[in-house]
C-alpha positions in Angstrom: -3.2 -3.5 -14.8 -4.9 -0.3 -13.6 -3.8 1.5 -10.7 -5.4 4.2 -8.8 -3.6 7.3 -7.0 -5.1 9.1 -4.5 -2.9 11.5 -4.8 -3.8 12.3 -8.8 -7.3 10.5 -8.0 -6.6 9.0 -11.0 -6.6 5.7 -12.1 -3.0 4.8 -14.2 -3.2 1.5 -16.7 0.3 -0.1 -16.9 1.5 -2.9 -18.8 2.6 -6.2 -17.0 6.7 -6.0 -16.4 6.1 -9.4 -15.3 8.4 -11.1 -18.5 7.4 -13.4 -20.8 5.0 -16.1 -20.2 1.4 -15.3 -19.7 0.2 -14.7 -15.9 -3.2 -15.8 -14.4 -4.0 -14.6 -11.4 -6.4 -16.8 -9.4 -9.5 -14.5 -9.3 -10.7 -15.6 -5.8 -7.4 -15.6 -3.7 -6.5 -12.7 -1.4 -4.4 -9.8 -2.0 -1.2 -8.3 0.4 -0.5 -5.4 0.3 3.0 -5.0 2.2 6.1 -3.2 1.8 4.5 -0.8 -0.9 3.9 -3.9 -2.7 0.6 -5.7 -4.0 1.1 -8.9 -3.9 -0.9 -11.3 -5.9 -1.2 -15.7 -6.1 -0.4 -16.6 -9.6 -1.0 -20.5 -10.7 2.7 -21.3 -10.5 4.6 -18.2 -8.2 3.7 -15.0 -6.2 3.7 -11.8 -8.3 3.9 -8.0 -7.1 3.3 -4.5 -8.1 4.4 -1.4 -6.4 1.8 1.5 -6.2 3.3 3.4 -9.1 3.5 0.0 -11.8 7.2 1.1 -11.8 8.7 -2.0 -10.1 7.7 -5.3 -11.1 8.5 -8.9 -9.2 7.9 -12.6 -9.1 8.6 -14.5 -6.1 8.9 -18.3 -6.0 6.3 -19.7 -4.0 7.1 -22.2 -1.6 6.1 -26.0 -1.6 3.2 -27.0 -0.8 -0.7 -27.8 -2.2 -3.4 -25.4 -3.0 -2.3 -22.7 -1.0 -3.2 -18.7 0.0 -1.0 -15.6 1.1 -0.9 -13.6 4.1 0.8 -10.6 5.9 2.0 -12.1 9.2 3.9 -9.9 11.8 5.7 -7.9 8.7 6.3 -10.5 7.0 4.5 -12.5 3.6 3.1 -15.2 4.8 1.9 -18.4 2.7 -0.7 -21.0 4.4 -0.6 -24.0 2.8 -1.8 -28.3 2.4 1.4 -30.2 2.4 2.1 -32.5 -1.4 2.0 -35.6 0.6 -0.1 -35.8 3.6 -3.1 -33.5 2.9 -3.7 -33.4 6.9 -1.0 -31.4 7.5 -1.6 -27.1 7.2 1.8 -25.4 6.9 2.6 -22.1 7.9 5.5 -20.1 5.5 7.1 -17.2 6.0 9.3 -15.4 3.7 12.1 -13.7 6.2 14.0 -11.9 4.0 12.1 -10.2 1.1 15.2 -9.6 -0.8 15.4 -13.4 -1.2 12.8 -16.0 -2.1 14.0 -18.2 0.9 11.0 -19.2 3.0 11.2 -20.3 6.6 9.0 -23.1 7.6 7.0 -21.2 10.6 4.4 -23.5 11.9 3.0 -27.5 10.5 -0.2 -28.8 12.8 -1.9 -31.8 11.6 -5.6 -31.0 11.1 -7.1 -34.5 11.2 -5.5 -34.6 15.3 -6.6 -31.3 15.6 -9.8 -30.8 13.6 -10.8 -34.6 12.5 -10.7 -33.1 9.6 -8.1 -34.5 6.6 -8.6 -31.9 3.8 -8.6 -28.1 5.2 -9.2 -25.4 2.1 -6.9 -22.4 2.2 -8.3 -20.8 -1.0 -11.1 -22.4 -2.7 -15.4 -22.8 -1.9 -16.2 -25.0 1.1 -19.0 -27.2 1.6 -20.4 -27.4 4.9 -18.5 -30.2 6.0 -14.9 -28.9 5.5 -12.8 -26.4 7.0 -11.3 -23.1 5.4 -8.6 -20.8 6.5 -9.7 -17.4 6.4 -6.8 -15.6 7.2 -3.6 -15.0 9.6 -3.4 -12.6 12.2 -1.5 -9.7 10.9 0.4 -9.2 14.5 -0.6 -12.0 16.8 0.1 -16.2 16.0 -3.3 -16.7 14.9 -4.9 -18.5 11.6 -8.7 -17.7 11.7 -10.9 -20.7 9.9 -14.0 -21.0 8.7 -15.0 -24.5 10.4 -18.5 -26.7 10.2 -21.7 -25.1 10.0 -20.0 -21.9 9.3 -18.5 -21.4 12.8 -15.7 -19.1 13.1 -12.6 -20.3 14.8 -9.0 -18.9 15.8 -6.2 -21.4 15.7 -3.2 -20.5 18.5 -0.2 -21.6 16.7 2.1 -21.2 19.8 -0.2 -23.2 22.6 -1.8 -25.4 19.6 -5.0 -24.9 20.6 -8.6 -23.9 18.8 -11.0 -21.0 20.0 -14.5 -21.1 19.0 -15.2 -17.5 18.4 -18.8 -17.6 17.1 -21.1 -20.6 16.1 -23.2 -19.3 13.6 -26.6 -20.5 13.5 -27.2 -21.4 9.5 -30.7 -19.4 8.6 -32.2 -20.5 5.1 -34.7 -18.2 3.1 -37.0 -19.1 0.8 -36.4 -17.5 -3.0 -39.2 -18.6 -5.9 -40.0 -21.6 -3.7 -36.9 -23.0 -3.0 -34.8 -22.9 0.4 -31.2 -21.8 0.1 -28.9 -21.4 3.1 -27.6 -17.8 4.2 -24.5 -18.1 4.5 -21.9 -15.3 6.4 -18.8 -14.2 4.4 -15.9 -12.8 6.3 -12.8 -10.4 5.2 -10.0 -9.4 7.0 -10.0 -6.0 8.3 -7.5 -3.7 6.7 -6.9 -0.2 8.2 -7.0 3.1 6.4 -4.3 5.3 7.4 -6.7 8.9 6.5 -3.4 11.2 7.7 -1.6 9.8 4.9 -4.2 11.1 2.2 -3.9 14.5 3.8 -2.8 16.8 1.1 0.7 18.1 2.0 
């Protein structure tokens, strides 16, 4: 792994702590960064970095389907399809990071909710499907991705869905062909400039 310091402006390689066992991280999943940790979605657990490659950790991941992580209100946060009714979105979230004991937060049935049976948390989307984007970092929000591209907050404590923007779907034409233009959305993540001051 290669790290970069802005305080050396430098980038560091390191080599994996992680133990034995070879590690694939899922190239399109999101990354947390929380409690000086990276945190990245592995095929079978959760791994993490610190900034400085000196600390090294694997976190069980809790149960659940094709899943993504999170940062919600402090804490990691794991969306997730449940193993045996597909319908069902879960909401986990690990309360104590010294542990790997997740608290169930939040399960809403997205075929009542949605009509929808199958909602993605981490993978493409056809047009037809819903996708979680991600979870408000403060507020008890999941943002989604829902038909025809239309952007949608999800209130986990009233159970209710906002449209935020309907997106009208523009195609272009490239070498004769028609292709839809699609928007992409990431999360906003805030740079904190005073703490690259140099001392």
């Amino acid at each position: 792994m290669e790290i970069y310091s802005s305080k050396t402006t430098a980038w560091i390689f390191k080599e994996s702590e992680w133990g034995e066992g070879s590690i694939v991280l899922r190239s399109k999943s999101r990354r947390v960064f929380l409690n000086g940790f990276m945190h990245m979605l592995e095929y079978s657990m959760i791994v993490a970095v610190d900034m400085e490659g000196k600390t090294w950790r694997k976190i069980h991941k809790p149960g659940g389907a094709e899943m993504s992580i999170h940062q919600a209100q402090g804490h990691l946060c794991v969306c997730c399809a449940d193993f045996h009714n597909r319908s069902w979105l879960l909401v986990w979230i690990l309360e104590d990071y010294g542990t790997d004991n997740w608290s169930l937060k939040h399960v809403v049935d997205t075929e009542e909710l949605f009509g929808c049976m199958n909602i993605k948390v981490g993978s493409d989307l056809c047009d037809e499907e819903y996708r979680v984007i991600t979870v408000h970092p403060e507020w008890n929000f999941i943002f989604l991705i829902g038909k025809n591209r239309t952007l949608i907050a999800y209130d986990m404590d009233r159970r209710k869905v906002h449209v935020i923007h309907a997106h009208v779907i523009r195609f272009c034409r490239s070498r004769g062909h028609f292709h839809m233009n699609m928007p992409y959305y990431l999360p906003y993540v805030p740079m904190f400039k005073e703490s690259l001051v140099e001392q």
